[in-house]
N, C-alpha and C positions, 0 to 999 in steps of 0.2 A: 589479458592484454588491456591497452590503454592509451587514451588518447594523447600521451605525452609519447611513449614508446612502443606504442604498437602490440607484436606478438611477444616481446620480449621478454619479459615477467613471465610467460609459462612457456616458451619457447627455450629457455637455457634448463630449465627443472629437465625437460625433454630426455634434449641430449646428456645429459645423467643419466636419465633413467637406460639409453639406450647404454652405457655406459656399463650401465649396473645389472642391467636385466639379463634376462634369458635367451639372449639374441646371439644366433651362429655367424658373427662377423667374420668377416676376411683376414688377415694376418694385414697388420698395420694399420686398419681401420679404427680401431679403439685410439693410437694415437691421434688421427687426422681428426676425432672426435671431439678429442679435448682441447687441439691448438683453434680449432672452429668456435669451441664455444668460451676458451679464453677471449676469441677477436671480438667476437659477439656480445660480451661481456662490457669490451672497451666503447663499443657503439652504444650499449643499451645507457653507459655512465653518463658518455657525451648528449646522448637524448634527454636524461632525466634534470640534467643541467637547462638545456636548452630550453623544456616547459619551463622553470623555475625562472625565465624569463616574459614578461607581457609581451603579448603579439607584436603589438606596435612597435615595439622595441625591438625586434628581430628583422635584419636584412633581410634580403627579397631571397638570395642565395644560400643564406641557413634554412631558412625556413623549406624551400625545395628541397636540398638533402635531405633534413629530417624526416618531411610526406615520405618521400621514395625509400628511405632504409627502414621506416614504418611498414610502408608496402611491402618489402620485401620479403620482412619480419613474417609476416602473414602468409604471404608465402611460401617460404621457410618451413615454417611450421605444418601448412598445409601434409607437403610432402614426408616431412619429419612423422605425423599423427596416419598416414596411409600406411608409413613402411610399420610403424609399430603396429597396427592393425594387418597387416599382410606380410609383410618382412620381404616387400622388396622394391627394386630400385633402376635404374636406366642411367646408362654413362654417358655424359654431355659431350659437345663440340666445343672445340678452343672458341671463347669469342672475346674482344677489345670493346673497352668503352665503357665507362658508366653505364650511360643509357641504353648503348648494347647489351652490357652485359645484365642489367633488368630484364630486358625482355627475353633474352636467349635463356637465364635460369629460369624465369615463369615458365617456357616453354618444356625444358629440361623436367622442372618438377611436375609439368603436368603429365607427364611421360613416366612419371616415378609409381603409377600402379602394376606396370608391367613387369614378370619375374627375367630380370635380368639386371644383372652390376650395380649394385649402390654401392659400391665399393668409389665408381666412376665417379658417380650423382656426388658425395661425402667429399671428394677430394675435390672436384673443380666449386663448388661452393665456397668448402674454405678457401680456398685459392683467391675468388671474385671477394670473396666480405672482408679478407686482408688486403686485397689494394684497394676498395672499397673504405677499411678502416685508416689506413693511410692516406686517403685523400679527404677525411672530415680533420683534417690538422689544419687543411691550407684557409679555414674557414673558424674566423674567431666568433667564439660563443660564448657571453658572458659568464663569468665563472662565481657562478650561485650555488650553495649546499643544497642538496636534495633533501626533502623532508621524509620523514616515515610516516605509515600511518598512523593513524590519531584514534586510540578507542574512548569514543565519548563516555562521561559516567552521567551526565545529564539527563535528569527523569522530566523528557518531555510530556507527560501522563496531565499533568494538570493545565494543559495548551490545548489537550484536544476532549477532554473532560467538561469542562468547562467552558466550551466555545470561545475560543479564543481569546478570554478576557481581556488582555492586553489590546486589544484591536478596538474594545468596547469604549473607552477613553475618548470623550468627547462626543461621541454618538446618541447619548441622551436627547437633545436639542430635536435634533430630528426627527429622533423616534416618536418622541412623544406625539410632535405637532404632525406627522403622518398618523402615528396611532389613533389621533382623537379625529382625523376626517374619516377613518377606516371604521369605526365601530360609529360613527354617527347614522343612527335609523335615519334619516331625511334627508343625505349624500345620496343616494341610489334612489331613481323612482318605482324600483321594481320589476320595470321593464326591460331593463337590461344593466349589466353589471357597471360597475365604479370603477373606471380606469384613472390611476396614479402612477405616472413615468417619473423615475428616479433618474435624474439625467447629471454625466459626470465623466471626467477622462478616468485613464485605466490606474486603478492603485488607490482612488479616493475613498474606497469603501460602501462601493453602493451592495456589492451582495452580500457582505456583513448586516447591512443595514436592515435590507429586504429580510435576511435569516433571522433577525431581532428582532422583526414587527412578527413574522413568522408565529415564532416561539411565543412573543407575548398575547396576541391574540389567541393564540388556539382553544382557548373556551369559549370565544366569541363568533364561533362559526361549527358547521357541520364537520366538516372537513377540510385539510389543506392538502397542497398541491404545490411542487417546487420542481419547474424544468430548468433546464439550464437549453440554448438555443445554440449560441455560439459562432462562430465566423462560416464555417461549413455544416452547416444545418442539415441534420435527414430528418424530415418530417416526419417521416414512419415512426422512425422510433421514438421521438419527442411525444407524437400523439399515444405510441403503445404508455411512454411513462406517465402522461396525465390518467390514462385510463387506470392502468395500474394503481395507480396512488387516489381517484378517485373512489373503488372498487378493490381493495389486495387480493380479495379472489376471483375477481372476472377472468373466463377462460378466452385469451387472447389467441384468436387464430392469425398462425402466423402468415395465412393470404391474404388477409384484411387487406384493402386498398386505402387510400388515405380516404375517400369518401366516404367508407364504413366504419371507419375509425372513430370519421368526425360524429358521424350517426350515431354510433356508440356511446360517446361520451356526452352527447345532450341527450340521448336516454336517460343515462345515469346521471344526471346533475340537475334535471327537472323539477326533483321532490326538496333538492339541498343547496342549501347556502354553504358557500366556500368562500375560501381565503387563495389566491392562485398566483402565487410568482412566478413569471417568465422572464429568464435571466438571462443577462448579456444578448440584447437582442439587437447585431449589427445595420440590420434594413430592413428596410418597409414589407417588402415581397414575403420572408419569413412571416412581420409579425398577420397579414393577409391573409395565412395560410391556417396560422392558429388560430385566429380567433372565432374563424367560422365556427370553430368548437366552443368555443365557450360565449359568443356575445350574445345566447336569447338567453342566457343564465336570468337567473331570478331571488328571490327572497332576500335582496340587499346581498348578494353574491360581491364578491370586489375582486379585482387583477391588479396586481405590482409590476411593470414594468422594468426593468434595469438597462439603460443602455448609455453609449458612449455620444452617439449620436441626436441631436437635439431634434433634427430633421424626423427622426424616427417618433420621438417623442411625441412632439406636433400632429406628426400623421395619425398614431396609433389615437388621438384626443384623449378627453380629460384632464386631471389635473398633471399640470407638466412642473414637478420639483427640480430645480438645480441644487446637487448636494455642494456647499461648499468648504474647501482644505480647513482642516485645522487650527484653530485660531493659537496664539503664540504661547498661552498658558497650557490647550489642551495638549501641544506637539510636543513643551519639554515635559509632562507627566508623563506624555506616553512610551517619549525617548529613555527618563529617568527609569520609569518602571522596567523596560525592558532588559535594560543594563542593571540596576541596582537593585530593583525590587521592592522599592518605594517611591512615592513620587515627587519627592524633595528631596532623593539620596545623594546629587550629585556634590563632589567636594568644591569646595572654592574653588581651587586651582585649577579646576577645570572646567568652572563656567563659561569662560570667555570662548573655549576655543569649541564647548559644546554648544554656546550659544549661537558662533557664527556656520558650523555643521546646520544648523536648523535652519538656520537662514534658507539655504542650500535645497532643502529639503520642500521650503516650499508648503509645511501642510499637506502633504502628502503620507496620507497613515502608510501606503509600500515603502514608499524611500523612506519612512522615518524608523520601520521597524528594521526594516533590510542595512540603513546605517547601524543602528542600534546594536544588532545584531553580532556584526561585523567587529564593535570597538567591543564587544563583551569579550570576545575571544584574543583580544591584547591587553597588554599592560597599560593597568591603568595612571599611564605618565602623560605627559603635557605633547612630550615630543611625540609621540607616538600619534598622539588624536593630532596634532598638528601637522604629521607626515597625511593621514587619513584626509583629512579638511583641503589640506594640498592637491591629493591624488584627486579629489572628485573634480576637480579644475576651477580655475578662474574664467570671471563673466558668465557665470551658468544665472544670476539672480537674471538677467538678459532673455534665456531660453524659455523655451516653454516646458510646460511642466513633464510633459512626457520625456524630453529628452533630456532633463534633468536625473531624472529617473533610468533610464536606460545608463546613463552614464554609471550612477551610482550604483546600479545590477551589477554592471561590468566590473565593477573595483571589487566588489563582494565575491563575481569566479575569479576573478585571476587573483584573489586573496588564497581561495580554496589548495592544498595538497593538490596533487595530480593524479591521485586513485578519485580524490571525491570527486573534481573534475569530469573525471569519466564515466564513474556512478553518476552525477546528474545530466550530462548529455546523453547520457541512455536514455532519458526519460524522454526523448525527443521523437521519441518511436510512437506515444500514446497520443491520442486524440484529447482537444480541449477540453476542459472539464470533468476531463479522466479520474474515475476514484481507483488509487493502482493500489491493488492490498502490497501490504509490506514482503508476507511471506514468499508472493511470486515471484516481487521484484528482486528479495537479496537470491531466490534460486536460479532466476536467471542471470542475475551477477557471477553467481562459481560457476554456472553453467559455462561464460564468456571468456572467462578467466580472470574479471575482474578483480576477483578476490582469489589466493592462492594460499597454498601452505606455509610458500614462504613467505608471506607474507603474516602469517599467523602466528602472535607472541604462545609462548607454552602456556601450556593450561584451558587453550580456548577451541573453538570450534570454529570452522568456518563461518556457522550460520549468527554468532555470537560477535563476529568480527563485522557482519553486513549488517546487526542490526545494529553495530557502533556507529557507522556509515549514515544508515539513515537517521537517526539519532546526530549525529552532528551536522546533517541538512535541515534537518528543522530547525536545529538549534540557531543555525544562519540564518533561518528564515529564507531560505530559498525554494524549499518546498511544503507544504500545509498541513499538518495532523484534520486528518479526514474520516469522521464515525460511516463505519457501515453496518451498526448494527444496532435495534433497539436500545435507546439508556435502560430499560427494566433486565436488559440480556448484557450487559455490558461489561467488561469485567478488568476495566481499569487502564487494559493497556492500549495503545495505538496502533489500532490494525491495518490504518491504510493511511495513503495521501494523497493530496491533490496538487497540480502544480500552477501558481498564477498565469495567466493568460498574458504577462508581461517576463514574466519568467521566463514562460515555453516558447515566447517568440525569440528571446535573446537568445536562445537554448538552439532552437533551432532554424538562426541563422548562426552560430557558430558552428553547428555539425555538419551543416552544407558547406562551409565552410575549407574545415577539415576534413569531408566526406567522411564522416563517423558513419550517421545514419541517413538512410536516403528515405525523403517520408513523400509518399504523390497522395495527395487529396482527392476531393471528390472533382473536381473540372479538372485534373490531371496536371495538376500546377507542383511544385515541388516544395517543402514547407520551408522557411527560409529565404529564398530566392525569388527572383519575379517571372524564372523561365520554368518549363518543362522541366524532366529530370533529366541529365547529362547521359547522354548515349557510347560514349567514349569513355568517360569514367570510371573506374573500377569499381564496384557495389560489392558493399562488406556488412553492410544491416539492411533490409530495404524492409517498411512499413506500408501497407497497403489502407486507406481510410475510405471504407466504403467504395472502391475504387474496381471497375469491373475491367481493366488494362487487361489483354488478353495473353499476353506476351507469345505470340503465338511466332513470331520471327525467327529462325536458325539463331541469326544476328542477335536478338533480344536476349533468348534462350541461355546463350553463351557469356553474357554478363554475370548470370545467374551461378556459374558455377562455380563461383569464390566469395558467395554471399551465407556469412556465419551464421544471421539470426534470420529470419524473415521472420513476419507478422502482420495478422489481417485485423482489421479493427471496424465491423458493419456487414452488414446483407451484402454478398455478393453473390453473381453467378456461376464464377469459374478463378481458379489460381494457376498460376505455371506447374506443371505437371514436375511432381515431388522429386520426379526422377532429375532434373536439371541442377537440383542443389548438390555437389558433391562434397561440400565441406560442411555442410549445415549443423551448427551444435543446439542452436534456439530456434525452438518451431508454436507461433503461439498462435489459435482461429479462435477468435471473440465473435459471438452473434452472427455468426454465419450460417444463416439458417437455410441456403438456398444452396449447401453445400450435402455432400451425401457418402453413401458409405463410397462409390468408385472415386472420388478424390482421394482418398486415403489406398489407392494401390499400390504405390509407389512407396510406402512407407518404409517397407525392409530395405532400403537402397539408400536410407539415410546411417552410413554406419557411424559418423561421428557425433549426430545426437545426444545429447544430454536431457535435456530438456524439451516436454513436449505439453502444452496445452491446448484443450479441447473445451473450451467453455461455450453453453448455449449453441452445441454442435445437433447438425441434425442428424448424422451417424447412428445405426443401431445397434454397431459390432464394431469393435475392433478388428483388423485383419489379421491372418493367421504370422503376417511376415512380422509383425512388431517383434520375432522373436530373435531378430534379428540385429535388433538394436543393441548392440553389446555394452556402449556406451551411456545407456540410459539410467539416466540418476533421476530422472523427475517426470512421474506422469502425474498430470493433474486433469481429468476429464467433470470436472464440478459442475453443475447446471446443464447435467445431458438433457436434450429434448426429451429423449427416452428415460421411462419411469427407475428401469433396472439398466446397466451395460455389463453383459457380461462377457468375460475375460477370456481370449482365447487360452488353447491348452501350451502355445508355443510361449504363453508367459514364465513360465518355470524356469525359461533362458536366459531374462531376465537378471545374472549376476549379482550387476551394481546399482541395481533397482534401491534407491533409500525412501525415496517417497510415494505413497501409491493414494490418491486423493482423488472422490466422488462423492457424487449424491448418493448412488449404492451399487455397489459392486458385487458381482455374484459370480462365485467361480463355477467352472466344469467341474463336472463328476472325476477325481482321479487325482487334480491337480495339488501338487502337495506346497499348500502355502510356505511350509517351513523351510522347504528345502532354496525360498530366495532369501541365503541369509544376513545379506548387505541390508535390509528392509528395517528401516528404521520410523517411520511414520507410516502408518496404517489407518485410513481415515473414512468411514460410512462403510463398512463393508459388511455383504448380510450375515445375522447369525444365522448358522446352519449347523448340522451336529459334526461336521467334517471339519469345518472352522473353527471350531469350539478346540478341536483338539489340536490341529494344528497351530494356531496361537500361540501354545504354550513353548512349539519349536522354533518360535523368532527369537533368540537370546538377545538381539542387539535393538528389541524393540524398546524405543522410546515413548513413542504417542500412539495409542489409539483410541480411535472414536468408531463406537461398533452401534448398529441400529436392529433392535429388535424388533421382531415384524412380528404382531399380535396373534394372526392369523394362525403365523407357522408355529405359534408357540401352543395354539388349541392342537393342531395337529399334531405333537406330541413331544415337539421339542419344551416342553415349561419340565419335563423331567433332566434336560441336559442343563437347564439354570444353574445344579451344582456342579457339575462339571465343569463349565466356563468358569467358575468361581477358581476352579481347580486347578483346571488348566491356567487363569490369571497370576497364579501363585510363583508359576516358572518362568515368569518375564520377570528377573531378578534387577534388570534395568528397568523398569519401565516407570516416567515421568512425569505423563501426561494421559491420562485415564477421563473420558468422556462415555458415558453409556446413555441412549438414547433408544425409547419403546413409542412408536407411531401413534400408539394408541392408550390410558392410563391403567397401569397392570399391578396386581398388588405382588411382590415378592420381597426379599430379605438378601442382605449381603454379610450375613453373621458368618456365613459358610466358610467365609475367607479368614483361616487362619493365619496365614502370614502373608504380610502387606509390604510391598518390595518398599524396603525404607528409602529409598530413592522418588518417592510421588514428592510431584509440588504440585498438579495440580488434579483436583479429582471434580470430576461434574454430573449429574443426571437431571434428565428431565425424562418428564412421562412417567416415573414407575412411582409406585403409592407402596415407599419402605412401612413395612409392619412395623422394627423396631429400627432407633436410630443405630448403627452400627459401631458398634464395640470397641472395636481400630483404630478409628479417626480420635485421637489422645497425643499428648506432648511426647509420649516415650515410641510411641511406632513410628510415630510423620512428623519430626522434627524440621524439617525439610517445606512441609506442604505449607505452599502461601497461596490457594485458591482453593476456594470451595463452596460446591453452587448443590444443594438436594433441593428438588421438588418430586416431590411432595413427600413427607414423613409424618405418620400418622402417630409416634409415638414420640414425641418433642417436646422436652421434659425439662424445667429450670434448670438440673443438674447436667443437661449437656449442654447446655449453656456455657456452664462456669467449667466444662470439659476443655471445649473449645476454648474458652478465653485463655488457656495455658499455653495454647500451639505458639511457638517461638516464636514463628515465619511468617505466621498469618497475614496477611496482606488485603486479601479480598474475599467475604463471605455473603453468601445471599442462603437464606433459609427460608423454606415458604411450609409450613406449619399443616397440616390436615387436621388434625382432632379439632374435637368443640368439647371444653369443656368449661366447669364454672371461671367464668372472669376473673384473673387476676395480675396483680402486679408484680413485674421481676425490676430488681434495683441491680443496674450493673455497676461495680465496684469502681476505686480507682485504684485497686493495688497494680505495685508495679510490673506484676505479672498480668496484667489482666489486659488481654487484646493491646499487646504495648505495640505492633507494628500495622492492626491492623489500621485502610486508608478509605474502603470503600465497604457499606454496611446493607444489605437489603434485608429486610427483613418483612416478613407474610404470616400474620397471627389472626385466628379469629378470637381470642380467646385471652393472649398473652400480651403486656404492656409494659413496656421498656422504659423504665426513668433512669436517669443519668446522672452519678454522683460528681462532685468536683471531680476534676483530674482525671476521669475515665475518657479511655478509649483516644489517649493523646495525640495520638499521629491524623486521625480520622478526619476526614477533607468531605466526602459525599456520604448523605443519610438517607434512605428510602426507607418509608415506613408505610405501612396499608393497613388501616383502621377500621374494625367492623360496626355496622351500623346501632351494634346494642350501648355504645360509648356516651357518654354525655360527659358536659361542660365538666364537671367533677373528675371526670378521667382523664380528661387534657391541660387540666391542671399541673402548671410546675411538671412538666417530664424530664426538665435538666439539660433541655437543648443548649440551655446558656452555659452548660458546663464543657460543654465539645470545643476546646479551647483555637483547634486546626481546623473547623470545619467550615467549609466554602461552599457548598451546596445543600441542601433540603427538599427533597420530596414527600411530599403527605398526599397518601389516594385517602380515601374515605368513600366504603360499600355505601350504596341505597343510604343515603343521607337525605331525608325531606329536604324541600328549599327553605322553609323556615330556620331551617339548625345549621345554616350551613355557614351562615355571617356569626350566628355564638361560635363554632366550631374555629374559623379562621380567626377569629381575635385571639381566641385561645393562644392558638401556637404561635400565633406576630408575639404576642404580647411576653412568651417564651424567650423568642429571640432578640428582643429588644434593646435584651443587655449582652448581648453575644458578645466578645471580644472582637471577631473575624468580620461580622456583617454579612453572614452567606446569606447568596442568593435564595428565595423561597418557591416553589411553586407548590398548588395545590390542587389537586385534581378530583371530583367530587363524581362518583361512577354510579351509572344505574339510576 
């Protein structure tokens, strides 16, 4: 479903399948089935028309019809998804009217669990949605082509790799003249930290900024530290992430009160100089609240401020910066580069109407990227950027910046398809500053029905189709490639995103709008709007932020039972009792630690569930009803409070279970993993000798990621090691191979004689391989384009030039265990030789990589880790200059005296000097 048409998109598949299926219908029902879902068919057309027109442009009275046959849709469907799960139905009352007749079928379908007549139910429906479809004729709707989806080929990878480089444009200026009051020893007296507020409206690029000095400093300080604050601030948690990021491993009690918090973290900051962003920080009160934490800091400690407010800046004291827009050279480079990929690319003929676009813009890096953006994805004709320059309007050079800006957001959605539309106001469910991983969000897209089969060209997969989706939001620039994960752990692709704070407001006043999603805040405000949330309204997502709303009303209650997703987002004490949602396909608790196993009783009485997340839950069990979930395609319980969750035995009921994803998962005694054989991603679950062999009976396994527990392995499981080998052997699909040991264990993977030629991607960490494994060759994993061992004690030049063969290779990180005599490997340029791969880590104590012309051509990032025996003679010419693609460089270097460290860095500048690309350098000098 979707926010142009409603239930429609998976509401016609429906009635097919009832069609088609194994359903004891009535004598004449199968007909009344298909003249319903012909009428249904004719309304979903006129709907997809009617998105294809901008809001404003739509009469008061299309626009109502639309809402209402939306509504209905959902409704529809509601009853449509009971009777296929029950197979029955309740025979209606004659009713008149439009609006009569809305409320009379609500009431009819809510009546449709009961075993009696759908025979009734099926016939007066088609009945109402045929004069229903007959009455959207008396009502003109511009007649616009509907678009199909769009599967992007766009490799966003070097947008979010690379910190945004395009963003980076112009930003120099600033940084520097921040930078150098920031490491100035004589800025700070010692006695308490260096306050510098970055002050600027929304879109001008102060948390770019702040992220730049960030990055560049971080040798010049103990440790850093990056909150994000944001319009509805919970201080708990802000203080848990300074603490955290202070400390990664302080054990953070989740009763802490803010006072102990604050106590906490001037403990730990006493002995250390930091670097400390606090970001978007809307008022005074907030910043009041942090800083008791941080202002008796010391040892020339500094805080970066970000906020929109000057007032806040002033208050919080120190140095107060006004960042300012874009000067007219830096805005068309960073227009040019976005659209052309250089920053002189634009053609003549369309200077003029690119120039007066900029005008428009204001110096605004959002609106300048967000336009950019925008014209990348048309023809690049005169008329075309002139239609564009048109639409953002006349007299905007008049307005002020923000609302220059807003305007130009708006031309970029209603540019959008009507699936991406609805993919990005889903996002209106998440809290500011939100890092939303990709994998979640496309699951709870098929969850929604945002994504459908038929909607799926041949060849592809659903989850293949949603990451086309997000893939063409960032491409717009309307949503942010966002790292959640170490750059040393990092493996090329874009795991998550973030969505601008100008974005998510446009976002989510157009959802309130449309009543997509209903989001209450923490003061019980509605996000969007300036009232409470609407009590009369039908609720079809509701999002809860931190928000302890008890819904404890009959009245309340009853809202709740036509609402598809819910979602809680922060510490709460209590949610509407599970039992209230009868239609609930999306169920997500984020950081809900004040919740417990009796919330989750109600579980089994969710039967149209799909989709269930449990993050940072403080639950210790599952309950025995999940087994009742018939509908469940995604459980995700990742970041349990508890060390282990294990699995009731009523999992085995589980069907159409595809994904099953934790921190570790441990089954009952009995349960026979194999027999759920829909289970397609298998992710942290422990090895045990039961496991081992059931594995081998998931034939439709894709991915797994399995965790070796050291312990159980002394205990007597290191004898089932070949066995897992063995049993790995019968996952003849299997794609995505990740093995993970808690603790560093020496074993061998030689065992595995046959290696499903289907892997792309294989990974370990923790195990200490004896020898490099045999397998991994251009003739078994033709296929494989990722590959990460740590640690292999037996890493040898010739599996080097093994590897450089693999066709596909994409992403390799190697981390080396042996010591032996120093010496030098020369990687070739044959055109065989690592031709695709993009991203290189490589871990040697011993081995040293120089780089011929032409090697290694596609190659964009370099990591490299140098051990301390190296001198000036060994950094000598290593060929960097020859990496003809490469945009990045990292050099660590072990226990490096301070005297060798300035020979050591000229070395490799002096490398790069004559680079072609000019990649970025950092070096990191360890120990």
């Amino acid at each position: 479903m979707d926010i142009a048409t409603g239930a429609m998109k998976t509401l016609l598949p429906k009635l097919g399948e009832l069609l088609l299926g194994e359903f004891k219908l009535q004598k004449g029902v199968k007909g009344e089935i298909e003249v319903l879902k012909e009428e249904l068919s004719s309304m979903n057309a006129a709907l997809c028309k009617v998105s294809e027109v901008p809001a404003e442009q739509l009469d008061e009275v299309t626009k109502i019809w639309a809402r209402d046959v939306r509504e209905l849709s959902y409704d529809i469907e509601d009853a449509v998804d009971t009777f296929i799960l029950q197979g029955m139905g309740q025979e209606p009352a004659k009713t008149f009217g439009f609006k009569g007749f809305i409320d009379r079928t609500i009431n009819l379908l809510k009546k449709a669990m009961s075993n009696h007549q759908h025979h009734g139910v099926i016939k007066d429906i088609m009945k109402q949605v045929n004069m229903v479809n007959k009455r959207h004729k008396r009502y003109k709707v511009s007649d616009v082509a509907t678009r199909g989806p769009i599967i992007s080929t766009v490799d966003p990878r070097l947008e979010a790799m690379f910190t945004k480089a395009t963003e980076l444009i112009g930003i120099d200026g600033p940084k520097n003249e921040l930078a150098k009051i920031l490491v100035d020893e004589g800025s700070s007296s010692g006695q308490q930290p260096m306050i510098i507020s970055i002050v600027g409206c929304g879109g001008l690029g102060k948390t770019t900024l702040a992220n730049a000095l960030l990055h560049d400093l971080k040798t010049k300080f103990d440790c850093q530290v990056f909150v994000s604050v944001s319009h509805n601030p919970d201080i708990k948690t802000i203080l848990k992430n300074i603490l955290g990021q202070l400390d990664e491993y302080a054990n953070i009690n989740e009763a802490w009160d803010v006072v102990q918090l604050i106590n906490k973290i001037i403990k730990l900051h006493e002995n250390k100089r930091f670097l400390c962003v606090i970001d978007d920080v809307w008022n005074e009160w907030a910043w009041d609240t942090v800083k008791f934490a941080l202002q008796d800091a010391k040892h020339g400690s500094k805080i970066v401020i970000t906020t929109r407010n000057k007032a806040v800046a002033e208050h919080a004291g120190g140095v107060v910066y006004e960042l300012k827009p874009l000067s007219v050279d830096a805005s068309r480079k960073l227009f040019n580069k976005r659209i052309f990929d250089i920053e002189d690319g634009c053609p003549p003929g369309l200077r003029e109407v690119a120039g007066n676009i900029l005008k428009k813009c204001d110096g605004v890096p959002l609106a300048i990227i967000t336009t950019a953006s925008l014209l990348a994805s048309k023809p690049r004709h005169t008329r075309e950027w002139e239609n564009v320059n048109n639409s953002i309007g006349f007299g905007l050079e008049k307005s002020p910046a923000v609302e220059k800006m807003k305007n130009i957001l708006n031309l970029s959605y209603n540019d959008l398809p009507f699936h991406l539309k609805t993919c990005l106001l889903s996002l209106s469910k998440y809290p500011e500053d939100k890092k939303i991983r990709k994998d979640v969000l496309i699951w709870s897209w098929i969850a929604e029905g945002f994504i459908t089969e038929e909607t799926r060209p041949a060849g592809t997969s659903l989850q293949v189709i949603g990451e086309s989706y997000f893939i063409e939001l960032i491409n717009r620039s309307l949503i942010q490639p966002a790292d959640i994960v170490d750059n040393d752990f990092h493996d090329g692709e874009v795991h998550a995103c973030q969505v601008h704070d100008m974005v998510l407001e446009l976002i989510n006043q157009l959802s309130a709008e449309e009543g997509f999603v209903t989001t209450l805040l923490p003061d019980g405000q509605q996000a969007g709007t300036r009232t409470s949330a609407p009590q009369k309204k039908k609720i079809r997502r509701l999002s809860l932020h931190y928000s302890n709303r008890s819904y404890a009303s009959p009245e309340e209650i009853a809202h709740l039972s036509r609402v598809r997703s819910f979602a809680v987002f922060g510490d709460v004490d209590s949610i509407p009792p599970l039992s209230s949602f009868h239609v609930l396909r999306v169920l997500q608790l984020e950081d809900c630690s004040g919740l417990d196993n009796n919330h989750l009783n109600d579980l089994g009485e969710l039967r149209h569930l799909m989709f269930l997340q449990l993050w940072r839950y403080s639950a210790t069990r599952l309950p025995e009803s999940i087994g009742k979930l018939e509908s469940l395609a995604t459980l995700d319980i990742r970041y349990a409070r508890s060390s282990v969750v294990m699995l009731p035995m009523s999992s085995i009921k589980l069907q159409k279970l595809v994904r099953l994803f934790a921190n570790r998962v441990r089954l009952p005694d009995g349960l026979a993993l194999g027999n759920m054989r829909s289970l397609r991603e298998l992710v942290a679950i422990d090895f045990t000798p039961e496991v081992i062999e059931e594995i081998g009976n998931l034939k439709e396994l894709r991915v797994l990621r399995i965790v070796v527990n050291y312990p159980d392995m002394e205990d007597g499981t290191r004898n089932s090691w070949e066995h897992f080998l063995l049993s790995l052997q019968r996952c003849t699909n299997l794609q995505d191979l990740f093995i993970e040991t808690n603790v560093t264990t020496e074993c061998s993977l030689d065992s595995m004689k046959y290696v499903p030629s289907s892997l792309q991607r294989f990974m370990s960490s923790g195990m200490l391989m004896m020898a490099f494994p045999r397998w991994i060759n251009s003739v078994t994993l033709s296929s494989l384009n990722t590959l990460s061992i740590q640690l292999c004690l037996d890493l040898l030049p010739h599996h080097l030039e093994m590897l450089a063969e693999l066709p596909s290779l994409r992403f390799l990180r190697l981390w080396s265990a042996g010591i032996w005599k120093l010496q030098k490997l020369s990687i070739p340029s044959s055109a065989c030789s690592f031709r695709c791969l993009r991203h290189f880590y490589f871990y040697s104590s011993w081995m040293i990589l120089t780089f011929q012309p032409g090697a290694m051509p596609e190659l964009q990032r370099l990591c490299l880790c140098f051990d301390p025996r190296l001198d000036r003679n060994n950094l000598d010419d290593l060929g960097l200059k020859n990496l003809h693609s490469l945009r990045h460089v990292v050099i660590k270097f072990l226990s490096v005296e301070p005297e060798d460290r300035q020979e050591a860095e000229a070395a490799i500048r002096e490398d790069l000097k004559h680079s072609p690309n000019h990649p970025s350098l950092e070096l990191l000098f360890l120990g």
